[in-house]
N, C-alpha and C positions, 0 to 999 in steps of 0.2 A: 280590246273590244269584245263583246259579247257575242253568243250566235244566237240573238233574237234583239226583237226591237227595240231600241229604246238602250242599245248599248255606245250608238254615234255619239248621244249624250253624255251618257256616262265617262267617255273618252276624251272628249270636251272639256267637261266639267276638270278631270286629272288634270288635263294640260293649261288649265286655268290658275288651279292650287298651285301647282309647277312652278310657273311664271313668275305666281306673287313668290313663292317662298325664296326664290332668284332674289327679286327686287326687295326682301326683309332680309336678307344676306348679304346684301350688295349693301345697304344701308348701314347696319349694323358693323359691316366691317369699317364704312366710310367713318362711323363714329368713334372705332375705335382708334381709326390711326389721330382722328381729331383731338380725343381725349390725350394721346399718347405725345401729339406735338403743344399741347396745351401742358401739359406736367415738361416738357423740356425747357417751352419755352420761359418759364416762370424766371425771374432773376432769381440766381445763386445767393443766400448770405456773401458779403465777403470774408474771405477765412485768411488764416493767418499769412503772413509775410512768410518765404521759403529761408531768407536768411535773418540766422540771430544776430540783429543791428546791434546789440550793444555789447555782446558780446564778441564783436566779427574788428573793433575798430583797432587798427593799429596800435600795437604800441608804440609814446612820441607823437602822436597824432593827437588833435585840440578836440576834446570831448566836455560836452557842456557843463557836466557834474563841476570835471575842475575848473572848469574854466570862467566861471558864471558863480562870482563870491561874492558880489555887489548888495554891501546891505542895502541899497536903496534897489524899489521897487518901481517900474519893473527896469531890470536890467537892460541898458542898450550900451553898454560898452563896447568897442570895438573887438575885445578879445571873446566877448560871451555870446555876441552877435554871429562870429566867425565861426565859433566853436558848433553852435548849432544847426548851423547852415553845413558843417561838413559832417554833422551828425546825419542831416535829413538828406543831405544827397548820397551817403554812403548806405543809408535805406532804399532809395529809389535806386540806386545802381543793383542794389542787390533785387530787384523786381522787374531787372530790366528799365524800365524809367530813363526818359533823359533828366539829368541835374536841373535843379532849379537856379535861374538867374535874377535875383531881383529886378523890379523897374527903378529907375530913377526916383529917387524921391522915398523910396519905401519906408527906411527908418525914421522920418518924419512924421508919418501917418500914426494915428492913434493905435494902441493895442488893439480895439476893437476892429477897427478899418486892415490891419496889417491881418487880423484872424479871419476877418472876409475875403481878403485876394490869396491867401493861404488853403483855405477850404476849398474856395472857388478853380483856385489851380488845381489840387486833388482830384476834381472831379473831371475837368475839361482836359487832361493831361490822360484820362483812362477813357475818353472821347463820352462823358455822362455828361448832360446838358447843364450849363450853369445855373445857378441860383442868382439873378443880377436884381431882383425887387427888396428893397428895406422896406419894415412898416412902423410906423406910430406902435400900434399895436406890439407887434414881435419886437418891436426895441425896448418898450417900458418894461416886458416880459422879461426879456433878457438880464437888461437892468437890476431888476428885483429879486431875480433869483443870484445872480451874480455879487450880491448885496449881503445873503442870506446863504450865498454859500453853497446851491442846491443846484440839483435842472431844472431848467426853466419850464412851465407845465404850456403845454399846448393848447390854444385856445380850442371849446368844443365844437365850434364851427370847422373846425381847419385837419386836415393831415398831416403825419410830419410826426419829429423825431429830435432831441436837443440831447445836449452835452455839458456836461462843468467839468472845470478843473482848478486846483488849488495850490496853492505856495509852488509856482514854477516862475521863472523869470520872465520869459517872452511869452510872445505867439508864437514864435519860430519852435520854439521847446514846446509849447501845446500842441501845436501841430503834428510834431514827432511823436511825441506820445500818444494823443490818442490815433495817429494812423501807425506804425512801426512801432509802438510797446504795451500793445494793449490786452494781450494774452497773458495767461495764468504762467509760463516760463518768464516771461520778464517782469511781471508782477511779484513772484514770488523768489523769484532767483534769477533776475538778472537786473532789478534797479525799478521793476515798472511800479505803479500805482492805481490800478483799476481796483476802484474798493468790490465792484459788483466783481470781479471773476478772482474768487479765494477757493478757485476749487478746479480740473483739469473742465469738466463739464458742464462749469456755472452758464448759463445763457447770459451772463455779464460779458465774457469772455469777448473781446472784440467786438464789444457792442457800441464805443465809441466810432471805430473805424468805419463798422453797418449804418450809423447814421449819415455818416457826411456823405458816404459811397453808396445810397438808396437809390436803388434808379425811377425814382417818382417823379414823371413827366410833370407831374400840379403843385410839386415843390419845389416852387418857384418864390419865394417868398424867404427872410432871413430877418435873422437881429443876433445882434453880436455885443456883447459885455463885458467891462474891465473893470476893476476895481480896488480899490486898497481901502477902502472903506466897511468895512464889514458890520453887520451888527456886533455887537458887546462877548454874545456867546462865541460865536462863530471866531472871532478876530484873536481868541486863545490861542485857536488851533489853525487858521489861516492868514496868512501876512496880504496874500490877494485872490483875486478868483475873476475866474475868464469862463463867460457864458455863450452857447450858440445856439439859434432854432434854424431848421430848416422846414416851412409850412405850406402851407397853399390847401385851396380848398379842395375838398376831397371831388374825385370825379364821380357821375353818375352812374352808378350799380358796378362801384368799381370793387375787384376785390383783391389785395393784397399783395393774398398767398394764392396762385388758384393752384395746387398739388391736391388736396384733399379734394379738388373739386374734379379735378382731372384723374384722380384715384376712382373715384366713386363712378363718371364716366366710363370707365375703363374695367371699370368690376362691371357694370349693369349692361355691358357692352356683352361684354366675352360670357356672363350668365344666358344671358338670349340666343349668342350662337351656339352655344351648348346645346340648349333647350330645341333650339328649330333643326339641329342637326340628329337629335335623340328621337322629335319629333317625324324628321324625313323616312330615319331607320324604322321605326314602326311603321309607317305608312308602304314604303315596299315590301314588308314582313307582311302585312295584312294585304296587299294585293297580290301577291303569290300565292299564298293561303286561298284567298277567293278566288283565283285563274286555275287552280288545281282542282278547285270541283265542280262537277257535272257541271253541265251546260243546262240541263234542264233534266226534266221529270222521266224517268225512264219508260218506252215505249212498251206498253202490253205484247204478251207473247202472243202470235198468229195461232189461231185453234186450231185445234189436231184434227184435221177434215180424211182421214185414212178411212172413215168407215163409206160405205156405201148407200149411197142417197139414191138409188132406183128405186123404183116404187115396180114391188112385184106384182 
């Protein structure tokens, strides 16, 4: 405070600046910790398997390669059905995973319907919300691409994520594959077949496994395809081919990936505490400066009344 009027104000007015600068600091942190649980929260890719399934399997143990010679397509023999089934739960043990037990009835079910309760287990088994809606739509999709040999493309209405695969015998072997061999090690040296990941860094890499394993609340929606029919070109190079979408409609102002959005919160967050903190520094630099001088105008010296004012 001042030593003249008009300084209760001025003290005022400080402890006003004060206050707010409190409540832009208090905010500012509130948004950073926001930003910082919003970049955690984000689902993870999923990344590879910790154990090499095809490399890990017994020797004397039924592994599908040999097991599964059935020139007829697709293969349900008992020995190729077995083999595969000790393939993909010797994957899930290595994940931790309980083994998979079929239902009743399973090897009956169509390829396509068997690749549905296969996917469907994947996801419900790592506690991600099923996929339980087929549609007209995602099935003709499916169909066609499955026909053609490709992934299925995803309608532009919808969100969502498909898969192909080619000259493998079951669903039970596609299922393995692209969840436990879908990495650039077992593609390239250990038996896998992901054409996208020919590289340790390819973003192909495990991107069959990222699709079934998406934790998208609105893909809820499926079509699933089998087929020994191929077109003319295709049917050189494939004996069959197994199609999946998993779709639904996209949610409102939804986004993704939010990391880059949570990055960007998080930079414009911690710029601003900087800024109000650099801010504050200057402000008590500049009020010490002004407390250190005079308080006002210096007072005139008293005249030198030493002479004598008698009047003689």
């Amino acid at each position: 405070m001042r030593g003249y009027p008009g300084g209760l104000a001025l003290t005022y007015g400080g402890e006003a600046q004060s206050n707010m600068r409190r409540v832009i600091v208090l905010a500012l942190v509130l948004l950073l910790i926001a930003g910082s649980s919003l970049y955690f929260l984000t689902p993870t890719q999923p990344v590879a398997p910790k154990a090499l399934h095809d490399l890990t399997i017994p020797a004397g143990d039924p592994n599908w390669r040999s097991s599964c010679q059935s020139a007829a397509l697709p293969d349900t023999s008992p020995g190729c059905e077995h083999a595969a089934l000790f393939d993909l739960n010797l994957a899930r043990t290595g994940e931790g995973l309980p083994r998979l037990t079929l239902p009743r009835g399973f090897l009956a079910r169509s390829q396509a319907s068997q690749l549905h309760f296969l996917i469907d287990n994947e996801r419900t088994i790592r506690n991600l919300p099923a996929v339980p809606n087929s549609t007209p739509q995602l099935e003709k999709l499916a169909s066609q691409a499955a026909y053609q040999a490709r992934d299925p493309s995803i309608p532009p209405t919808m969100d969502g994520g498909s898969d192909w695969a080619g000259n493998f015998p079951n669903a039970l072997v596609v299922d393995f594959m692209w969840m436990y061999e879908d990495g650039y090690r077992y593609t390239n040296g250990g038996g896998g077949s992901n054409l996208d990941c020919q590289s340790p860094k390819a973003s192909g890499c495990w991107g069959h496994r990222y699709v079934i394993l998406e934790n998208t609340s609105t893909d809820t929606n499926y079509g699933t395809a089998f087929t020994t029919q191929l077109t003319p070109s295709q049917a050189l190079t494939y004996a069959d081919s197994f199609t999946l979408i998993l779709a639904g409609e996209p949610a409102p102002f939804a986004i993704t990936n939010t990391q880059p959005l949570a990055r960007t919160i998080v930079i414009i967050a911690v710029i601003m505490i900087i800024a109000v903190i650099i801010s504050s520094i200057n402000r008590r630099r500049r009020l010490r400066a002004y407390r250190t001088q005079p308080v006002g105008p210096p007072l005139p010296k008293p005249p030198n009344n030493t002479h004598n004012d008698s009047v003689a």
